[in-house]
VOGU-3710 file (C-alpha; in Angstrom, 3 decimals, decimal comma):
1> xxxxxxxxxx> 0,000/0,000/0,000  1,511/3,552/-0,708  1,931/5,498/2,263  0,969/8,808/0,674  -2,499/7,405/0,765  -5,251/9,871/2,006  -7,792/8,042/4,285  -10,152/10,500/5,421  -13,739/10,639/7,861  -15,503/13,474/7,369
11> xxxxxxxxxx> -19,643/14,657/8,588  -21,456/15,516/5,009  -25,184/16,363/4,837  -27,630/14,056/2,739  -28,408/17,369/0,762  -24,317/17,656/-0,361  -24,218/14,159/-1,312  -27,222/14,082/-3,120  -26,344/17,390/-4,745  -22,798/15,529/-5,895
21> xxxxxxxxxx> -24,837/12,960/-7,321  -26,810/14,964/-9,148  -24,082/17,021/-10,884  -22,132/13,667/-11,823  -19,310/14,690/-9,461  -19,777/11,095/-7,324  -20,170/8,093/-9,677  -20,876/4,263/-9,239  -18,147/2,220/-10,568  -19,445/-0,444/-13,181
31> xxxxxxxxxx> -18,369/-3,386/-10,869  -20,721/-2,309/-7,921  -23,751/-4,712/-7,402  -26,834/-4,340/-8,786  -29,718/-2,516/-7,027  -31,275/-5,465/-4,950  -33,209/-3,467/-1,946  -36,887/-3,979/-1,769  -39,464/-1,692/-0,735  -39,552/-2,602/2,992
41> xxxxxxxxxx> -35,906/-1,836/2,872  -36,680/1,529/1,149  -39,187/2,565/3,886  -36,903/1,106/6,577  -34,357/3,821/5,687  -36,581/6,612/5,689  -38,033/5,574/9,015  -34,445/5,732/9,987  -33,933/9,144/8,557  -37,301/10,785/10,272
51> xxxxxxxxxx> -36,000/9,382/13,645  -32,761/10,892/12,808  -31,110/7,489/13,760  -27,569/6,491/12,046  -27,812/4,616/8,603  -24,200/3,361/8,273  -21,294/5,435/6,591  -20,656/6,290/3,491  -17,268/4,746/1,782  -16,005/6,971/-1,470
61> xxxxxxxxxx> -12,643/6,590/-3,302  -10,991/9,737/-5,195  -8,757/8,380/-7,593  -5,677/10,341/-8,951  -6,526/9,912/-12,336  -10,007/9,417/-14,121  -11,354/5,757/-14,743  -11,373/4,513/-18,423  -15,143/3,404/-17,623  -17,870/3,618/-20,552
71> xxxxxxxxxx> -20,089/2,247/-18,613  -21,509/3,932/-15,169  -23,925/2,442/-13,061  -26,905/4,403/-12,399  -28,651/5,639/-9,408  -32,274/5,196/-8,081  -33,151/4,877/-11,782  -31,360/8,087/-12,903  -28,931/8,588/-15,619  -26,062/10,454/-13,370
81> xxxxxxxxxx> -24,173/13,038/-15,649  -20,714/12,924/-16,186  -18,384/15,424/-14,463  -15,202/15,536/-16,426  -13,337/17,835/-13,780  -13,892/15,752/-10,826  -14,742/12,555/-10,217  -15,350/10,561/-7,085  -16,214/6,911/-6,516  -18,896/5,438/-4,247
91> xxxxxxxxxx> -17,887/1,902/-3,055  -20,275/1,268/0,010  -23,434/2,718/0,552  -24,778/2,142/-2,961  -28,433/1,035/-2,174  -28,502/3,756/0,751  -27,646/5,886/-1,307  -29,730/4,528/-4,529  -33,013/4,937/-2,417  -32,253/8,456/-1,077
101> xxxxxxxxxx> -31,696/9,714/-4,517  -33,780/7,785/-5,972  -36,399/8,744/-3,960  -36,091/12,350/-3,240  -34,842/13,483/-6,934  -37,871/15,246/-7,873  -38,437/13,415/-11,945  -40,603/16,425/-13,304  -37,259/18,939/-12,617  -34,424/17,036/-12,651
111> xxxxxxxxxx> -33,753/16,678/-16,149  -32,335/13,267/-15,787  -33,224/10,298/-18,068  -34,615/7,929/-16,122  -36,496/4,396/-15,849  -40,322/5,554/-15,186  -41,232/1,620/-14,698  -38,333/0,938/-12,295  -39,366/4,867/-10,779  -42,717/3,862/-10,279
121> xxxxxxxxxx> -41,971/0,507/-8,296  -39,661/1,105/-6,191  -38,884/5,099/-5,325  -42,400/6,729/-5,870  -42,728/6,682/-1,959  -45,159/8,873/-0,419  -44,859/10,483/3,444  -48,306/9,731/5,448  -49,167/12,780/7,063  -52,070/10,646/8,837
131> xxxxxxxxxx> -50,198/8,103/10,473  -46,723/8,972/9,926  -45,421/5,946/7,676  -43,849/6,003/4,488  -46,458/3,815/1,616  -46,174/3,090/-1,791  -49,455/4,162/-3,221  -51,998/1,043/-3,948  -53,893/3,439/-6,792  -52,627/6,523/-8,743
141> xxxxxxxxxx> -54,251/8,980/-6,962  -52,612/9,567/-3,656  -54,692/10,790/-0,441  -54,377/14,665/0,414  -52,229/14,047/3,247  -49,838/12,301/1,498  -47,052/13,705/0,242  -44,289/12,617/-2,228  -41,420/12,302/0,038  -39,040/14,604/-2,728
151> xxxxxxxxxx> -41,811/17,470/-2,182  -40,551/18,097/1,241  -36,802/18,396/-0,142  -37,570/21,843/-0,820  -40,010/24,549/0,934  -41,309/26,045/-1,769  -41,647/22,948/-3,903  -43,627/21,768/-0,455  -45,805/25,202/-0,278  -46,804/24,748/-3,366
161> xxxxxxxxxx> -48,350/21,250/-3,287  -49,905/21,919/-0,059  -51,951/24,899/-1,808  -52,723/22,833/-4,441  -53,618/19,440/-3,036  -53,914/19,867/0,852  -55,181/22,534/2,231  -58,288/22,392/-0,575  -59,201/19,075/1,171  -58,074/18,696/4,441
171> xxxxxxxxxx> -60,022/19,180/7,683  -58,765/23,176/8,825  -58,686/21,786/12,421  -56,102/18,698/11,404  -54,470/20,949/8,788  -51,974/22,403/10,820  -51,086/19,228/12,249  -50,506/18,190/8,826  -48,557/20,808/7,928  -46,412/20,358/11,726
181> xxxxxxxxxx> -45,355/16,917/10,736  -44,650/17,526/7,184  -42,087/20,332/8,427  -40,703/18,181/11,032  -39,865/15,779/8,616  -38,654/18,267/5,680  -36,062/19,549/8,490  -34,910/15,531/9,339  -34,253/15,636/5,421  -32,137/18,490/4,767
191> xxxxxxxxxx> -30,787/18,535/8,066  -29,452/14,677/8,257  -25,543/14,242/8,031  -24,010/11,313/7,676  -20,298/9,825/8,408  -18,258/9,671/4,956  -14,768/8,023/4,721  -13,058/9,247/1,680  -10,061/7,200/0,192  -7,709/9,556/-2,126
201> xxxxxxxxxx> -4,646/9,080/-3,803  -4,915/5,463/-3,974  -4,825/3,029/-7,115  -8,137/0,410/-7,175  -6,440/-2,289/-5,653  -5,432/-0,123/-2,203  -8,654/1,233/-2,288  -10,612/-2,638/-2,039  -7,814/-3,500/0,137  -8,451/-0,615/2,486
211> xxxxxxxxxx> -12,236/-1,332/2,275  -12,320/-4,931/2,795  -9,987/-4,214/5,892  -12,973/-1,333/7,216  -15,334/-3,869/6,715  -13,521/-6,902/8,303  -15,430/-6,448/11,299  -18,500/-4,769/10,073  -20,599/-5,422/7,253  -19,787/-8,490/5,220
221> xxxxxxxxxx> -18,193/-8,070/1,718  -17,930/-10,969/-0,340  -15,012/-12,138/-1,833  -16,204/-11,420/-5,737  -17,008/-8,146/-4,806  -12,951/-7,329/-4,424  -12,013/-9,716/-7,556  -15,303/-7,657/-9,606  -13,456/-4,640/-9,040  -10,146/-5,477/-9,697
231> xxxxxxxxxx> -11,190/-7,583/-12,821  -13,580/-5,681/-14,269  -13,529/-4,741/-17,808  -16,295/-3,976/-20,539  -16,418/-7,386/-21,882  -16,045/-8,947/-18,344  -17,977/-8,691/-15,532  -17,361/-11,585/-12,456  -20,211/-10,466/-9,953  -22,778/-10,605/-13,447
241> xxxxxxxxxx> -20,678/-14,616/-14,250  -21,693/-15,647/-10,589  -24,935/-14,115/-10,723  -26,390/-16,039/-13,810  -24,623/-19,539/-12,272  -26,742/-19,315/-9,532  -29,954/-18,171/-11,092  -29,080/-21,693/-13,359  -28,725/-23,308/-9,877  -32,160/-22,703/-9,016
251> xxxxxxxxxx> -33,447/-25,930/-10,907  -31,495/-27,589/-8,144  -32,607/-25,465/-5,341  -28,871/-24,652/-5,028  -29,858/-20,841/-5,426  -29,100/-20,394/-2,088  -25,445/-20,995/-1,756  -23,498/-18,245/-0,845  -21,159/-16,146/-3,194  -18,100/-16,678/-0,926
261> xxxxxxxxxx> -18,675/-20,750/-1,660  -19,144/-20,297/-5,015  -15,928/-17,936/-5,261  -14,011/-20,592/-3,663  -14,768/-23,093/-6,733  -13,250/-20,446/-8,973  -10,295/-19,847/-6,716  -9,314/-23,571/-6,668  -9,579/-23,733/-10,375  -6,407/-21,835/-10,911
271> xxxxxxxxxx> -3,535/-23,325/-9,885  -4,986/-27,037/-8,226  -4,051/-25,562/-4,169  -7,114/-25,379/-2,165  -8,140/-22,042/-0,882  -10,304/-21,489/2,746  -9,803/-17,567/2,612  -9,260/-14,936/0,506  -5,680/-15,402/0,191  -3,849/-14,126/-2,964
281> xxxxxxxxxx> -7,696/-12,125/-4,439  -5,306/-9,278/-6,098  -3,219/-11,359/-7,690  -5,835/-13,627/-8,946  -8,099/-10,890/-10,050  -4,903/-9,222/-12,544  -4,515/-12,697/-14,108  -4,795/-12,262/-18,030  -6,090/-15,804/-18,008  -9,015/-14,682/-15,585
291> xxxxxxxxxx> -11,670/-14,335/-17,438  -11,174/-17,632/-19,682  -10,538/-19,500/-16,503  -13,726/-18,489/-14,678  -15,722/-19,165/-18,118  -14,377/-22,615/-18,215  -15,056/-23,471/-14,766  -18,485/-21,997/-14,950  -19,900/-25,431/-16,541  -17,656/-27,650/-14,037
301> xxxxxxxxxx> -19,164/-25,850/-11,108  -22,784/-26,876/-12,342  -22,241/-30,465/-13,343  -21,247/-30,701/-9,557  -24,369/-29,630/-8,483  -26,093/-31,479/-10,682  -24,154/-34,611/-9,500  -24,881/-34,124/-6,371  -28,516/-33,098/-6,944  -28,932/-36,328/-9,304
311> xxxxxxxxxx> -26,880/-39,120/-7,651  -26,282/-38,302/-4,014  -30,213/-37,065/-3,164  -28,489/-33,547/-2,118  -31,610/-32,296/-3,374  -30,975/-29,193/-1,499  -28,270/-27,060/-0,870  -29,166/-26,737/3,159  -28,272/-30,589/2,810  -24,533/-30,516/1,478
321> xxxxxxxxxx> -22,331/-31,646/4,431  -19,371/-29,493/3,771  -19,336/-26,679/1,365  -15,181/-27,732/0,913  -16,705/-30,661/-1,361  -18,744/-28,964/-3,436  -14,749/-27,551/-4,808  -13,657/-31,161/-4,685  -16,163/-32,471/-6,709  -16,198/-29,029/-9,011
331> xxxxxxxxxx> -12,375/-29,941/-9,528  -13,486/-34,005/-10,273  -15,527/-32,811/-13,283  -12,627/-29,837/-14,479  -10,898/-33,139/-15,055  -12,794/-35,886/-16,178  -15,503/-33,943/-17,774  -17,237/-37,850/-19,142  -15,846/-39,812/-16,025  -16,435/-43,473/-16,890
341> xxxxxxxxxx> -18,757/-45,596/-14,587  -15,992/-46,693/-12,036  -14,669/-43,231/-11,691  -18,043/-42,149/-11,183  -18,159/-44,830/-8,256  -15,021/-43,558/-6,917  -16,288/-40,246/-6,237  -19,999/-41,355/-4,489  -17,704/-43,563/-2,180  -15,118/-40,302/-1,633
351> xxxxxxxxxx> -18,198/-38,422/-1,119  -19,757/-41,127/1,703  -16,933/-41,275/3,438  -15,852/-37,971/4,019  -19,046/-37,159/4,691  -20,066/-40,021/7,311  -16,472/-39,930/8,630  -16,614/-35,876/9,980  -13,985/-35,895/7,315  -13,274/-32,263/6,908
361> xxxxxxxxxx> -13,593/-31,356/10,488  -11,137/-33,918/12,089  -8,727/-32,612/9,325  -6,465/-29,649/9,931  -6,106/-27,482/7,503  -2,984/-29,068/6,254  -4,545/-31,986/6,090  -7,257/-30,993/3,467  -4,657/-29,584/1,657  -3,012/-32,995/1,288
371> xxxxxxxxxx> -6,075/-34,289/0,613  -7,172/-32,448/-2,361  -3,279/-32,959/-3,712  -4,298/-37,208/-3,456  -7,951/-36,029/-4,988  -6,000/-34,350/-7,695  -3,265/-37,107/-7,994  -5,997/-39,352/-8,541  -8,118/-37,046/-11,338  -4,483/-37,004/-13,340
381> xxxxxxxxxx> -4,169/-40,920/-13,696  -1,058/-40,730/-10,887  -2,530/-42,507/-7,895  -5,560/-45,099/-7,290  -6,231/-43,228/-4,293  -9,150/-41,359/-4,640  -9,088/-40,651/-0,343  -6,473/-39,149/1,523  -5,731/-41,163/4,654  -2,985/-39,882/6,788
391> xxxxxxxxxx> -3,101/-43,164/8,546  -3,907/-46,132/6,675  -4,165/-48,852/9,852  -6,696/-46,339/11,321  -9,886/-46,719/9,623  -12,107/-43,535/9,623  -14,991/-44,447/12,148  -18,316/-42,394/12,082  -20,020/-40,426/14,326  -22,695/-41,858/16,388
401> xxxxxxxxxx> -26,194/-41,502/15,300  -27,458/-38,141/16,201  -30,166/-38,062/19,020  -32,167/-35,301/17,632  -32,263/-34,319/13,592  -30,476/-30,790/13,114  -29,746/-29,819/9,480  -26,767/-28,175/10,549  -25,537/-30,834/11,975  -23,258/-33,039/9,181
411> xxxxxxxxxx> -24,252/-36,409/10,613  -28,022/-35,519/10,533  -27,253/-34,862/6,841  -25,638/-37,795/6,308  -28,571/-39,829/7,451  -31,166/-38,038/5,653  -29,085/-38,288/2,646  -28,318/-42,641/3,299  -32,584/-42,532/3,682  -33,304/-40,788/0,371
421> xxxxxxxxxx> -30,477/-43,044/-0,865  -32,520/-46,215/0,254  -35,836/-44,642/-0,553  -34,470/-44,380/-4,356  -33,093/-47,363/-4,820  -36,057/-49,415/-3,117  -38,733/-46,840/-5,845  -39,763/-49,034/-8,774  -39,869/-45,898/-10,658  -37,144/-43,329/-10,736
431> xxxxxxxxxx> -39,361/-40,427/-8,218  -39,210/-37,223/-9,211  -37,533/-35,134/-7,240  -38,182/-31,828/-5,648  -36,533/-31,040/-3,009  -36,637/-32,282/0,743  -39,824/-32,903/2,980  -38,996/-34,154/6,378  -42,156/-36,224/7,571  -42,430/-36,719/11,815
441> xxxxxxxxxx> -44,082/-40,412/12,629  -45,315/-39,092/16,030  -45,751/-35,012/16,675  -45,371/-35,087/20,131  -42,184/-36,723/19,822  -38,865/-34,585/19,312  -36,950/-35,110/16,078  -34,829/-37,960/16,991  -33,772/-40,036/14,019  -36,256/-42,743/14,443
451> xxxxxxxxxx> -39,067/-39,737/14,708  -38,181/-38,227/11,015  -38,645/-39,571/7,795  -37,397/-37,773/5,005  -38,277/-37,916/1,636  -38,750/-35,974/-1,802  -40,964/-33,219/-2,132  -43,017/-35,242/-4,386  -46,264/-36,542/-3,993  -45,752/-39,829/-2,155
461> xxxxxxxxxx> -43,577/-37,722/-0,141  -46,221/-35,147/0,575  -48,710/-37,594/1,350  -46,378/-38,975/4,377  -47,003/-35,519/5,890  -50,975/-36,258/6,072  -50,398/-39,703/7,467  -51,837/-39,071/11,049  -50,124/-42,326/13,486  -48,204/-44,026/10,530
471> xxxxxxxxxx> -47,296/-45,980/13,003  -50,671/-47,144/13,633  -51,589/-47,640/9,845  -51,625/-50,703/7,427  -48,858/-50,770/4,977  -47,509/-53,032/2,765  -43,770/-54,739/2,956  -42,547/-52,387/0,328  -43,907/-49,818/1,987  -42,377/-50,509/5,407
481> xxxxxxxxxx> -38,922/-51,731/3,550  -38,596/-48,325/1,839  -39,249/-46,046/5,060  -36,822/-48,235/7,548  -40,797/-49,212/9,342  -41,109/-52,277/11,574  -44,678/-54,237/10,689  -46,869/-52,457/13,539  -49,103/-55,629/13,415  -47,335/-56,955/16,745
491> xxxxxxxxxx> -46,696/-53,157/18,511  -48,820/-51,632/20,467  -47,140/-48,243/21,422  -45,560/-45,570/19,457  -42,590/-46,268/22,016  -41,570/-49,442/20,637  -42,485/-48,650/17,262  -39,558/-45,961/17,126  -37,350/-48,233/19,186  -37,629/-50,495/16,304
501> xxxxxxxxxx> -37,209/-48,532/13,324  -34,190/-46,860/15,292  -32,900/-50,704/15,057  -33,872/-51,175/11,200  -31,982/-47,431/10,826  -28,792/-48,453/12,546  -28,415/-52,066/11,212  -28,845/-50,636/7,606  -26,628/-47,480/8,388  -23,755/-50,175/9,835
511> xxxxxxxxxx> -23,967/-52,123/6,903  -23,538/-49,747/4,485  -20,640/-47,647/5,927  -18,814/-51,050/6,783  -18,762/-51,593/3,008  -16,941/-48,411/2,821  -14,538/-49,712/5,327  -15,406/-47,356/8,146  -15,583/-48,223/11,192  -19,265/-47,427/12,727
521> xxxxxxx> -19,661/-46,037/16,179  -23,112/-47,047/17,883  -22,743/-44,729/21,103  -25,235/-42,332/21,549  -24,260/-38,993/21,395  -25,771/-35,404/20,893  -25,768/-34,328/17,130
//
């Protein structure tokens, strides 16, 4: 980092940043984040603003030299101008910042294109002069006492609407109450400061450093944030790459995996070392091979998913064990893009047993390190080893099963995921699948193992959750065979019905993770 870096905090009114906005003088970089606020967030803020509470600082960067950007993003639907004196970058507080102006930039005077569709949904908020709340209007014609919350940025602007479409309507003995509270909140407005930090004399790369250090112990920044900055270019844009993967993830209800995880797969594809943190973003980001390599990975990344989705019943992403395989088995298909059927068995049995073994937690980090070097020795036709064992007399042994089901817990996972494994192979038909319904036999038990049958979202499996004392019910022996069920014909309490199928559920889990030569462990234990 240079030292003749300028870090500055300074105390700037909403009016002067809004003003700077206006004139083009403070820009959003191309690489900053779409807007993704919603309404409630919107009205949130103002709320905030009226109770003159603190709404987080404001994080610009003043460059030495102008940006080559075509491309600017815009603000609260507005086409910003372009300032070719001075320029200053906003790099946190964009949808803060998006609302304010979005919301008090009057449309009809501005003389800034903007998006009247987008304008309409989201920043044509109105002040409640009734009950005090900021609303989005339900029909065109607002009520007289409410107000367009950019009226009240300016006193005459606000005299003049009240003349017009107030005072004509309004009760005179309410009116000046109206009128109270509508000044009250026009002085909130132009009166609000915030906290600024302003970055100047500092290249891109110090100024993400410097922000991802401010926000180490604050707000969260995700790691593609930092590598969309520093990689950004017109024909590239990371945040937009990871962005349409996981909208393609949603057929696999994998939507929901966080950016850092799916940054992580990109990391790894680089150079083969497996990467926890952050380590090494600014390099990575200058790489000239960047974009190519994230492109290429791109389709690796989802035939993992799929995999998983497809032939290991992770039907949901709340249900992957460790987020650390989802790169393993990302790097599997980066090199053996048509694996043939035993390398395809391979990698379910590397998958089992690091996930029934607590695999990736009794592992240091060295450890993992060495074992994605064996996963990798293996992919490359060097090794047979597919599993890194750093002591090959010492089988892996599992943890015990879990006394209560906790989807955070990896060996709840790995039961549910051994049951839908059962359930599929015992289904005639290959079931559709949809992702996860957890069914409870008995709901005054807790969710102990025994208790919880999971199964598709389908509509056998949604049918389990309308089957009132299952344990009380006739079913057939495929039935009973493909849920782990004793035959009830001989039980007479729910008690040793559960005591049962916890029998049927541990024989079968024994079994099966014997024949990947762990060792299983029968204690009971919390989980």
């Amino acid at each position: 980092m240079h030292s003749n870096i300028n870090i500055e905090t300074q105390i700037r009114s909403l009016t002067k940043l809004l003003d700077d906005l206006r004139n083009g003088i403070l820009q959003i970089p191309p690489f900053q984040r779409d807007f993704v606020w919603e309404r409630d967030a919107i009205k949130d803020l103002f709320d905030s603003i009226r109770n003159n509470y603190p709404i987080g600082s404001i994080l610009l960067w003043k460059p030495k030299t102008r940006q080559p950007w075509q491309t600017l993003k815009k603000v609260g639907s507005f086409e910003l101008p372009t300032n070719k004196e001075q320029t200053v970058y906003l790099l946190d507080g964009y949808q803060r910042l998006s609302s304010l102006f979005g919301c008090l930039t009057n449309p009809l005077k501005s003389g800034l294109t903007y998006d009247k569709e987008e304008y309409s949904i989201f920043y044509n908020l109105y002040f409640d002069l009734e009950d005090e709340v900021f609303v989005y209007l339900r029909y065109n014609t607002p009520l007289p006492y409410q107000v367009p919350v950019h009226i009240l940025m300016s006193t005459s602007d606000f005299r003049q609407y009240s003349r017009k479409y107030i005072e004509p309507y309004c009760d005179p003995n309410i009116l000046d109450t109206y009128l109270d509270r509508a000044d009250a909140f026009s002085r909130s407005l132009i009166d609000y400061k915030l906290a600024v930090i302003e970055i100047s004399d500092a290249d891109l790369s110090d100024a993400v450093n410097i922000f991802s250090r401010i926000n180490s112990k604050g707000t969260d920044i995700s790691f593609d944030w930092m590598v969309n900055a520093l990689s950004y270019s017109e024909n590239f844009n990371f945040a937009y790459e990871i962005d349409s993967l996981k909208e393609e993830l949603t057929i696999f209800n994998f939507d929901t995996i966080s950016r850092n995880n799916i940054f992580r797969c990109y990391q790894s594809a680089f150079d083969d070392k497996l990467y926890i943190d952050q380590t090494n973003i600014e390099a990575l980001a200058k790489r000239s091979d960047f974009s190519k390599v994230v492109r290429n990975t791109t389709p690796c990344i989802k035939k993992a998913v799929e995999f998983l989705y497809k032939e290991l019943n992770v039907v949901e992403y709340k249900l992957l064990p460790y987020n650390i395989q989802l790169v393993f088995i990302m790097t599997f298909f980066k090199y053996l893009p048509q694996p043939n059927i035993k390398q395809i068995n391979d990698l379910k049995k590397w998958f089992w047993v690091t996930t029934y073994s607590n695999y990736f937690t009794i592992y240091s980090l060295s450890n993992q390190r060495q074992a994605f070097s064996t996963f990798i020795s293996y992919l490359k036709g060097n090794s047979n080893e597919i599993i890194y064992y750093d002591n090959k007399n010492t089988p892996f042994k599992t943890m015990p099963l879990p006394e209560s089901i906790i989807l955070s817990a990896v060996r709840s996972k790995a039961l549910i995921l051994f049951e839908l494994m059962h359930y599929r192979e015992c289904s005639k038909n290959a079931p559709s699948i949809n992702g996860l319904t957890l069914h409870k036999i008995y709901s005054m038990r807790k969710n102990s193992p025994e208790n919880i049958i999971p199964s598709y979202s389908t509509d056998e499996g949604k049918k389990l959750m309308y089957y009132n004392n299952i344990w009380n019910s006739n079913y057939d022996d495929e039935f009973a065979f493909r849920y782990f069920l004793p035959q009830c014909t001989s039980i007479a309490d729910i008690d040793t019905f559960l005591s049962h199928r916890k029998k049927k559920l541990i024989e079968a889990e024994r079994d099966f993770t014997h024949k990947l030569g762990l060792n299983y462990t029968e204690i009971e234990k919390n989980g």
